[in-house]
N, C-alpha and C positions, 0 to 999 in steps of 0.2 A: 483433535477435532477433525471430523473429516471434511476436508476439503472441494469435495466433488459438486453437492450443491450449490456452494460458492462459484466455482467456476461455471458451471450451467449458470445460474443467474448472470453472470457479467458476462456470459458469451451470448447472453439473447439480451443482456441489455446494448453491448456494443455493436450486433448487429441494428437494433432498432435504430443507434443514434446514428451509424452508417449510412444505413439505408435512406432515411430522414435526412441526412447532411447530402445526401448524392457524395459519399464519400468512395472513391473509388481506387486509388491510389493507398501507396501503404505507409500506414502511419506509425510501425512501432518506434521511429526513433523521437516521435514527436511523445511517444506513450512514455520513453524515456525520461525525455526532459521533464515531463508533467508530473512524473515518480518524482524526481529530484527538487521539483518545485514542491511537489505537498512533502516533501521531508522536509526540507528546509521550513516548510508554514511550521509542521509540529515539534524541530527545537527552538523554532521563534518562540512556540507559546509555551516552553519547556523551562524557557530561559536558563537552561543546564549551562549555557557557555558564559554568560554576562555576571563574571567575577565583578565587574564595576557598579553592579545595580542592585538594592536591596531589597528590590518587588517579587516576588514572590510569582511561580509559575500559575496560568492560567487554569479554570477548574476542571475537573476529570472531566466531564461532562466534553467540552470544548478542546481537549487534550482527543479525547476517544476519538472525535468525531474526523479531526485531523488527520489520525492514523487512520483510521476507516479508510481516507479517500486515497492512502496509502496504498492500503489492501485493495481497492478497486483498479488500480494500475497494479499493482503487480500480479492479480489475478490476470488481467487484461495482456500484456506481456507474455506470459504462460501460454495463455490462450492462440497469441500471434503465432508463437514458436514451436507448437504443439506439444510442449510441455501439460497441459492439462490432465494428465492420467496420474498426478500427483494426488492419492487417497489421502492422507494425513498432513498434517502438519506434523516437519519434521522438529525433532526435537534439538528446543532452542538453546543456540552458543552457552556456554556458562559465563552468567554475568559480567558485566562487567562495568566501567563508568559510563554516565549516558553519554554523555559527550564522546566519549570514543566508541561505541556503537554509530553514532550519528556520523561519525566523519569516514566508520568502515561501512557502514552503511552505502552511505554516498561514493564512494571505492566501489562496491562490488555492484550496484547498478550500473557504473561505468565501464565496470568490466564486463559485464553481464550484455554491456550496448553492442561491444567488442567479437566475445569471442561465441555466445550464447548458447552453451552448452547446457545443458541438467543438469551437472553437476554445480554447477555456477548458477543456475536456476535456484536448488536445494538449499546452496548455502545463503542466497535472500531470505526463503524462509526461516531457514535457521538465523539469521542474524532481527529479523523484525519478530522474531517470539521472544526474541533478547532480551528487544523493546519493548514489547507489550510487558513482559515482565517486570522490568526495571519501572517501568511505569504502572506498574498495579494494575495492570488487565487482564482480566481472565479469559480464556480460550468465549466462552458464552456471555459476556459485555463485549465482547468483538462480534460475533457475529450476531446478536441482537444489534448492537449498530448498523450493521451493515445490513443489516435487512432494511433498515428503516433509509438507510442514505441512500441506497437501493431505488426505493420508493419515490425519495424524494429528487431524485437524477432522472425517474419517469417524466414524475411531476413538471421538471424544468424544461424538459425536452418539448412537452407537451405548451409550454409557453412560452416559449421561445427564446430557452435561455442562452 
């Protein structure tokens, strides 16, 4: 899937919400946190870690939307660091449990806070197509979500969320 649109849209969305916030000061480690806060929402609703509970994960629908707002911070990220000339998604890790995607996940955003290289850019994409995988998502129910959370991140800006 190529990538380049995605990043144009989240780079004139984060300008708008900037500009609109009188945000001036630099926010990627707060873009950080925010990554690691919506991963943490999508294996809350994954329920891939809770051996103790017999309920069953949240629906795709509710799952997508999750990781969407994933992809909105990690496009956002890119975008900080001038990583944005990434044309594709690279081609994602080979499987593996979700649970251990989610906790190297949350590792390589930390490292990524750290040391913020492209290569260490590269391999977030490559480990969140992992996920997408492991989760039944296909390259185009991601970015149809994201078009639409897109939208709806206008939407909120525009009412004062």
């Amino acid at each position: 899937m190529n990538l380049q649109k995605l990043f144009h849209m989240q780079q004139e969305l984060d300008r708008y919400i900037q500009s609109n916030r009188n945000v001036e000061e630099s926010v990627f480690r707060k873009k950080v946190l925010a990554l690691q806060v919506e991963l943490s929402e999508l294996a809350n609703e994954t329920r891939c870690f809770k051996f103790w509970s017999t309920k069953g994960p949240s629906d795709k629908s509710t799952l997508l939307e999750e990781y969407v707002d994933c992809i909105h911070f990690l496009l956002s990220l890119g975008i900080e660091k001038g990583f944005d000339s990434l044309e594709e998604w690279p081609a994602p890790l080979k499987e593996r449990d979700v649970t251990e995607l989610f906790l190297l996940a949350h590792q390589e955003v930390s490292g990524f806070a750290e040391q913020t290289t492209n290569k260490d850019y590269v391999n977030l994409w490559r480990t969140f197509g992992a996920l997408a995988e492991a989760l039944g998502f296909s390259y185009e129910e991601v970015l149809g979500a994201y078009l639409d959370k897109n939208e709806t991140n206008y939407k909120r800006q525009q009412q004062g969320y």
